[in-house]
C-alpha positions in Angstrom: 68.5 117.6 94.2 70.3 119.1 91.3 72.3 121.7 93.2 73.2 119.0 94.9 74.2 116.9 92.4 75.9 119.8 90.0 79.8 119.4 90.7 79.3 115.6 89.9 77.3 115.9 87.1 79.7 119.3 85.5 82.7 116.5 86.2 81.3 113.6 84.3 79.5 115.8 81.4 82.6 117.7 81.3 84.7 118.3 78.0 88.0 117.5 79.8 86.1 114.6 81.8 89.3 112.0 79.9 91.8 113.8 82.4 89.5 113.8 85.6 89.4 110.0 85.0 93.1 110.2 84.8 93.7 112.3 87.8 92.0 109.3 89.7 93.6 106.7 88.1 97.3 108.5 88.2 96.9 108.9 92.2 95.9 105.3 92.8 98.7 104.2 90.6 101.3 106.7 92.3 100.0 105.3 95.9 101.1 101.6 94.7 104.1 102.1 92.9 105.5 104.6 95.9 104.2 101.9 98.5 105.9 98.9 96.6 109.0 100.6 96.2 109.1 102.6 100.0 108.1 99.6 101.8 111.7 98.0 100.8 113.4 101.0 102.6 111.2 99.7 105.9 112.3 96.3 105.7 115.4 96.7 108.0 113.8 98.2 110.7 110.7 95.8 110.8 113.2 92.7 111.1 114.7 94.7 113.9 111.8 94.8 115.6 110.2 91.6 115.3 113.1 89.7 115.3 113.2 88.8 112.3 116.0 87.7 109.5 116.5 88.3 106.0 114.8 85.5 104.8 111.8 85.7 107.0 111.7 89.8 106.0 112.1 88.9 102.3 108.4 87.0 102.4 106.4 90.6 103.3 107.8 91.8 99.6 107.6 87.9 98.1 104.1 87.6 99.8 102.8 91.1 98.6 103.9 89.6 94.7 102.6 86.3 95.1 98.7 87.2 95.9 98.8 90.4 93.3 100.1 88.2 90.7 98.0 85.3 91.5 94.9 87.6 91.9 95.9 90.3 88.4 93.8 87.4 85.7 90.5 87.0 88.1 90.5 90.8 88.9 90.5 91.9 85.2 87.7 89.3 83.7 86.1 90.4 87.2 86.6 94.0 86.1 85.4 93.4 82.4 82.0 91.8 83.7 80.7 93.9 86.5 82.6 97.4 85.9 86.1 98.8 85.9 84.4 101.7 88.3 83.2 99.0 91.0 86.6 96.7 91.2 88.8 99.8 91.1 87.1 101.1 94.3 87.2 97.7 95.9 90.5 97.8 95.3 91.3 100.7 97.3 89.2 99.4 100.1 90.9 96.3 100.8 94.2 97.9 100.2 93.2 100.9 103.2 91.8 98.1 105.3 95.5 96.3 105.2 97.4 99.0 105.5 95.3 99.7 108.7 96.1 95.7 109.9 99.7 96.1 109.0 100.2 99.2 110.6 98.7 98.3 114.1 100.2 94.4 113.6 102.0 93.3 116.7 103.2 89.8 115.4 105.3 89.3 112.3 102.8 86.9 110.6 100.1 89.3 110.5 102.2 92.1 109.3 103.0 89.5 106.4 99.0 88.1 105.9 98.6 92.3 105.8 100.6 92.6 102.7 99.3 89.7 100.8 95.9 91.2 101.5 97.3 94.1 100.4 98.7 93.0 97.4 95.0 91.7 96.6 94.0 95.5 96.7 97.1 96.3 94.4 95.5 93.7 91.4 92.5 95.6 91.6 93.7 99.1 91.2 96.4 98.8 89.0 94.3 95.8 86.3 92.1 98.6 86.0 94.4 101.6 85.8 95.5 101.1 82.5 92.4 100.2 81.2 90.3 103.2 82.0 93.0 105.2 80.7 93.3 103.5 77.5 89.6 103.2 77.3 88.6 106.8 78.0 91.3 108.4 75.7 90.6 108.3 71.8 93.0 106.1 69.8 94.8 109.0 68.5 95.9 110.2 71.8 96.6 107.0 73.8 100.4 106.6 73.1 100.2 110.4 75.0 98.0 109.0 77.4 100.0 105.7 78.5 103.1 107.9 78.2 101.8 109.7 81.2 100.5 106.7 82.9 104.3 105.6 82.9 105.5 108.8 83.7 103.2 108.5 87.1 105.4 104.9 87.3 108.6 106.3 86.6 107.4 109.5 89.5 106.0 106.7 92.0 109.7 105.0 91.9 111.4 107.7 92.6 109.1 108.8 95.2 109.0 105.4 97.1 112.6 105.3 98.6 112.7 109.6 99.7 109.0 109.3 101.1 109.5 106.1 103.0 112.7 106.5 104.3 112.0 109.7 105.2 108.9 108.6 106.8 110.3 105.6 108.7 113.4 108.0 110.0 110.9 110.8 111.2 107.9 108.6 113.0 109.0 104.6 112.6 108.0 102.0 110.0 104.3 101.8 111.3 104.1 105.7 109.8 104.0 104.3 105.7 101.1 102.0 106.9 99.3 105.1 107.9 100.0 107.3 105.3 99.5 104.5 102.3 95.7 104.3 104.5 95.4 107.9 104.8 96.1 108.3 100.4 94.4 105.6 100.1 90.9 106.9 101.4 91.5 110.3 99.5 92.1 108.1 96.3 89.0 106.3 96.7 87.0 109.2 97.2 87.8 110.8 94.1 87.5 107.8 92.1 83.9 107.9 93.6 83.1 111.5 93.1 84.9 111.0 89.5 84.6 107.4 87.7 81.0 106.8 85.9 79.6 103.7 87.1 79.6 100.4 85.1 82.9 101.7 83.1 84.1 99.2 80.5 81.1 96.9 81.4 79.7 94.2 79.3 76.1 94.6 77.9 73.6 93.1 80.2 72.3 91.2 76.9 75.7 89.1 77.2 75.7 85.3 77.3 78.9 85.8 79.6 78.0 88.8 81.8 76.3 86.0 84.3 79.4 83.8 84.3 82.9 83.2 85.6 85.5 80.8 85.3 86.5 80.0 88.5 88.3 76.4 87.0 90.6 79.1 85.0 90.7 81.3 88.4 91.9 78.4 90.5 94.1 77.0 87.5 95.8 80.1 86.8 96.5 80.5 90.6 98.4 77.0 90.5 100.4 78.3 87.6 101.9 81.2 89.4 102.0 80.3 92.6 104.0 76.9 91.3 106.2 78.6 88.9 106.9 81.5 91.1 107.7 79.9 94.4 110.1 77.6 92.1 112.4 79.9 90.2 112.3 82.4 93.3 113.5 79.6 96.0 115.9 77.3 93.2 119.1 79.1 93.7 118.5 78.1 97.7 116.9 74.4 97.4 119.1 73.8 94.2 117.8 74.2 90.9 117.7 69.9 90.5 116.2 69.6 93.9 112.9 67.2 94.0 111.1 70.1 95.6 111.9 72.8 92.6 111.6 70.2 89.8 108.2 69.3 90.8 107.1 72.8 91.5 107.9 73.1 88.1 106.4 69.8 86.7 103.4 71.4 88.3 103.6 74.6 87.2 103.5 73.3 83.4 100.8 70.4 83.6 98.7 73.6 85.2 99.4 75.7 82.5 98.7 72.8 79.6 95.6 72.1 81.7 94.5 76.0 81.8 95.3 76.5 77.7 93.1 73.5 77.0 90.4 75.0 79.8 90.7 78.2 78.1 89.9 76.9 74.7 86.4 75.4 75.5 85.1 77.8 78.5 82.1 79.8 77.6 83.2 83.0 79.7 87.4 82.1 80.0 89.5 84.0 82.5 92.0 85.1 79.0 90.6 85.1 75.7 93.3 82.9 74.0 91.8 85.0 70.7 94.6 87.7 71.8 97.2 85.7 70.8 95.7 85.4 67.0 97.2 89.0 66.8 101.1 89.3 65.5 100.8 93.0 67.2 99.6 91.6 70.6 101.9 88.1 71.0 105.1 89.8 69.9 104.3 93.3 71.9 103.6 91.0 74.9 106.7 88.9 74.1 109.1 92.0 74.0 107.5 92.9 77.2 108.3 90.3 79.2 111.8 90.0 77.8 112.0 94.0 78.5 110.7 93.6 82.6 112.9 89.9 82.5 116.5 92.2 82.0 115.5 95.4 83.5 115.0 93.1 87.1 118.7 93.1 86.9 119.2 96.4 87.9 117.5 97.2 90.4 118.0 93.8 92.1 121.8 93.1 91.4 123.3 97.1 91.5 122.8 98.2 94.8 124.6 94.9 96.0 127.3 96.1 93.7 127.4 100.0 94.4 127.2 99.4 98.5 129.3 95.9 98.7 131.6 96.7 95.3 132.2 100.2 95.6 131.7 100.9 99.2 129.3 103.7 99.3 126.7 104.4 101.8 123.0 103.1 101.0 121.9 106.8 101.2 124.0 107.2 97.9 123.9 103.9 96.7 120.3 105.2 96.0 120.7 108.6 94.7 122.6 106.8 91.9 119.8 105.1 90.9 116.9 107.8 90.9 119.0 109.2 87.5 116.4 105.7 85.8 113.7 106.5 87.3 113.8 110.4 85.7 114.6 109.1 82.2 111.3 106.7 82.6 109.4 109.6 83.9 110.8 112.2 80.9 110.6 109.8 78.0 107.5 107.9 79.0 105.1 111.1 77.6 107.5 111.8 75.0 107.8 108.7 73.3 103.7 108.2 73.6 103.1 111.4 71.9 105.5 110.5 68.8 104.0 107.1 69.0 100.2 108.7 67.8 102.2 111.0 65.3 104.8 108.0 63.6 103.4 104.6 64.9 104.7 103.1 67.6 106.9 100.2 66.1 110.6 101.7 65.7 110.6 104.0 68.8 110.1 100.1 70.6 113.2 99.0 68.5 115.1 102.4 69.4 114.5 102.1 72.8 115.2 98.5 73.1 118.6 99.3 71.5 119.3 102.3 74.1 118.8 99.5 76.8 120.8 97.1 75.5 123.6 99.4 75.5 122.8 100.4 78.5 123.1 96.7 80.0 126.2 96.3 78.3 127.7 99.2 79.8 126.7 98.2 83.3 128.8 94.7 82.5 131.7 96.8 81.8 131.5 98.4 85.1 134.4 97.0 87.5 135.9 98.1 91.4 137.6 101.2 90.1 134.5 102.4 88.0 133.3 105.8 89.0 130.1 107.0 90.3 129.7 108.8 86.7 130.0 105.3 85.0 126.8 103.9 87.1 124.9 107.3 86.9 125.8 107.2 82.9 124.9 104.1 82.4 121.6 103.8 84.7 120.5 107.2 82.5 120.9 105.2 79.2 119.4 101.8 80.3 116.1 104.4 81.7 116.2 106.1 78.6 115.3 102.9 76.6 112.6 101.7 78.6 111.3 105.0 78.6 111.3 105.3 74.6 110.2 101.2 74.8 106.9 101.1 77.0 104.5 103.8 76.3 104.7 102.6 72.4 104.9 98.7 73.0 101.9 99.3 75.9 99.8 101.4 73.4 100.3 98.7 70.3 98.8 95.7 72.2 96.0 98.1 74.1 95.0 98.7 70.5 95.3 95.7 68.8 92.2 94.3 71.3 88.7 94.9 71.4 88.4 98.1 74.1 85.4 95.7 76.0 88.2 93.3 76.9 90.6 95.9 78.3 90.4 95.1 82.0 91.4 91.4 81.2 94.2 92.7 78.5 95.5 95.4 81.4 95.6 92.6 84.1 97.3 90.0 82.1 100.2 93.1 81.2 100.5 93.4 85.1 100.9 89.8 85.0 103.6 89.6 82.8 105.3 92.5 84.4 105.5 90.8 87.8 106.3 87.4 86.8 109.0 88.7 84.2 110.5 90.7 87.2 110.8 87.6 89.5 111.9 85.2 86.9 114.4 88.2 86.4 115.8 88.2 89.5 115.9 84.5 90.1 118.0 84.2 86.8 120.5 87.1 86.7 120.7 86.2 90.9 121.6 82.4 89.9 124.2 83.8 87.6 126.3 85.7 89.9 125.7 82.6 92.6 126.7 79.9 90.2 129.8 82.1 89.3 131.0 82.8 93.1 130.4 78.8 94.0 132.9 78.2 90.5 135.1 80.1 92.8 135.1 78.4 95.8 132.6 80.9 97.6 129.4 80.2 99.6 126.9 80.8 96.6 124.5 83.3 98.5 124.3 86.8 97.8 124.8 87.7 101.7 128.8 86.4 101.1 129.2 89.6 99.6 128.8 91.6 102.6 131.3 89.4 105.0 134.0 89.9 105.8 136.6 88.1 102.8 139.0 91.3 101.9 138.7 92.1 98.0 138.7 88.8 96.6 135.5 87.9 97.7 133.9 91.2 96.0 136.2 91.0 93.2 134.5 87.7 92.3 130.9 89.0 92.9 131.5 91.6 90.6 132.8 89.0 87.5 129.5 87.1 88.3 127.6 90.6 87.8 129.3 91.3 84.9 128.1 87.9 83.3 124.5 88.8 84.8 124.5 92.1 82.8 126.1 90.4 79.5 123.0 88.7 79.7 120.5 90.5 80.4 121.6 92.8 77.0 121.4 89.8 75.2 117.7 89.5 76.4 117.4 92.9 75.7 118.5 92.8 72.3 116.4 89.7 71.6 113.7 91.6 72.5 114.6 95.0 70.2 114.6 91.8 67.4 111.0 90.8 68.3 109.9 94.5 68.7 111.5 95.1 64.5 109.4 91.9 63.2 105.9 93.6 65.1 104.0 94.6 62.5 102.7 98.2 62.9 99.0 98.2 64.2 97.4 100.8 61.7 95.4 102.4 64.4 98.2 103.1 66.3 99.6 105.6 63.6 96.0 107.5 63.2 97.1 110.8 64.5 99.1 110.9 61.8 97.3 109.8 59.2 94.7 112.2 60.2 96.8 114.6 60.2 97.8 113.7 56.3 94.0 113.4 56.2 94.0 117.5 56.9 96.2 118.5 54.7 94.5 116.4 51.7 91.2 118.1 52.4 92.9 122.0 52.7 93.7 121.4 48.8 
């Protein structure tokens, strides 16, 4: 029994047992972030063959938002009462089980209910992700140890586009079903042969082990699914049409309904407590701001690098792999400084960095050079590679570490939501500026055939978009300078001081 039991039992008594857990958790987080990001490359192809248009192809990545947005809140208070260990390997079982029904789905509807079960899957890897992670790592070493969990972001983005189009151009789109499946079953064995059970559960003793707030569940769910469908569809319906207003009108009697719920529940889906924290509110604040402007570019700047400049989509995304690096290089680096100096003014550094960074992609025009976008792209991922491994690390700290699950899922939350408000508002922009101009006020009227004044136009409406979006991304390196610094974030270095003190 024991031989059988000794390479289990050597992992999870081991000295270096933090990084096994992080092995596990960096794979599962490296399968989602390269299937969210290949599955775009796909999308093409799978309209072809079902028939399919844009719009109708659009709802497979809208769908796969939707439910992992909707589902992030239940998954983490979920997570924080039965076990990180249990959810995180549910979560890789429905997410192998859809990519098995999208992969074999012969009707475009199923290949759509297949992503949104998917996406379910998603919420309960990555709410847990960043939990375990900042939960198994000592305080002195989590800016180090989020700095790698975005590094494994910044490597997963990159990834996405080369491995799926690669994949889709050597065996067809059915082939990133299989292999998301196939990485999916080897993740989920390792987090079984690896994560302890009942990680980050509550004591059995708890009054609100037993419970869960499914009124918060249901009203959270009417929030996003409200607010999202609302600012995603208003530059189509019209942003004064009865059917957006009211989405909206919803949206906001849900959410007063759901602070008041919050208040008075026993076991609540988020502990409204959180927000009592300067370090938490204004981290989460710059957060959202941070996700709200960086939607831009990756939304708006392959319209303008394949319809503006002409190139080919092959090197329309080469161009922007040069982000993706600068995330993955600056992630670890700025966690590391962030245990040593604190993690407030590498936020405000990197906030600054991507401001720039925005400002320089408004500059860009139809006789800007492929250097200009690369530069520019490398100094806008700079900044939010200095930015997030702090920010992330001063509101992980600031909470109580029995609560991270909840506190992970809600920063999924507001990364997904700030994205699709993102896009919605830069995307409305550069609409509302063609229309001024006399030009259908649709994205797609960039590609047709209207000679230069058409793309001359879209590009002044980009320009705008980008103006600002650095105006959101310098509000947000404002909010980042009034965070106060959270004193346990700076403990590395104050041990270190500590040291020194005591070899006198």
């Amino acid at each position: 029994m024991n031989v059988a039991l000794g390479p289990v039992a050597r992992i999870t008594r081991s000295a270096n047992y933090k990084w096994w857990v992080f092995a596990s958790v960096a794979l599962g987080l490296f399968l989602t972030v390269t299937d969210q990001s290949g599955i775009n490359i796909a999308l093409p192809r799978i309209a072809e063959h079902f028939g399919a248009d844009l719009p109708s192809a659009q709802w497979i990545a809208l769908g796969f938002t939707l439910s992992t947005s909707v589902m992030f809140m239940p998954v983490g208070r979920l997570s924080d009462t039965f076990g990180r260990t249990q959810v995180f390997m549910l979560g890789f079982m429905v997410f192998v089980a859809a990519a098995a029904l999208g992969g074999t789905a012969v009707a475009f509807p199923v290949l759509i209910v297949a992503k949104i079960i998917q996406g379910i899957g998603v919420a309960g890897i990555e709410a847990n992700g960043m939990a375990m992670v900042a939960d198994i790592f000592p305080e002195k070493e989590r800016g180090k140890a989020i700095g790698l969990y975005m590094s494994i972001i910044g490597a997963g983005a990159v990834g996405g586009p080369v491995i799926g189009g690669s994949l889709v151009s050597l065996l067809g789109w059915r082939s990133i079903f299989v292999a998301s499946g196939c990485v999916g079953i080897v993740a989920l064995v390792l987090a079984a042969v690896v994560l302890r059970r009942g990680m980050g559960i509550q004591s059995a003793d708890s009054p609100r082990r037993s419970s869960f707030d499914w009124t918060g569940a249901a009203l959270s769910a009417v929030v996003l699914v409200c607010f999202l469908l609302s600012i995603t569809n208003g530059h189509k319906l019209g942003w004064g049409s009865p059917a957006i207003l009211g989405g909206f009108g919803v949206a906001l009697a849900a959410l007063v309904v759901f602070v008041w719920w919050e208040g008075k529940a026993e076991a609540p889906m988020l502990d409204l407590s959180f927000f009592r924290s300067k370090v938490f509110t204004l981290g989460v604040s710059a957060r959202f701001l941070s996700f709200l402007a960086g939607s831009a570019v990756y939304f708006i700047m392959p319209f303008y690098l394949v319809q503006g400049l002409g190139l080919e989509p092959s090197s329309a995304g080469l161009l922007m792999v040069p982000g993706s690096i600068a995330i993955a290089i600056w992630g670890p680096v700025s966690g590391r400084l962030s245990d040593r100096i604190g993690t407030r003014w590498l936020t405000v550094l990197g906030m600054a960095f991507a401001s720039v960074g925005m400002l320089m992609f408004a500059a860009l025009d139809e006789n800007s050079s492929t250097f200009d976008v690369m530069l520019s792209i490398l100094i806008e991922g700079t900044g939010i590679g200095l930015f997030s491994s702090p920010n992330t690390s001063a509101i992980m700290t600031a909470i109580d570490s029995r609560k991270f699950s909840v506190a992970s899922a809600f920063l999924n939350l507001v990364r997904t939501s700030a994205g699709l408000s993102g896009i919605a508002i830069f995307t409305a922009i550069v609409v509302f500026t063609m229309a001024s101009q006399g030009f259908e006020p649709d994205l797609s009227a960039v590609s047709q055939v209207g000679g230069d004044e058409v793309r001359l136009v879209f590009i002044s409406g980009m320009s705008r978009a980008f103006f600002a979006a650095a105006m959101v991304m310098f509000a947000a390196m404002v909010i980042s300078a009034l965070r106060p610094e959270n004193p346990a974030t700076n403990i590395g270095a104050q041990n270190k001081q500590d040291d020194r003190m005591n070899s006198r």
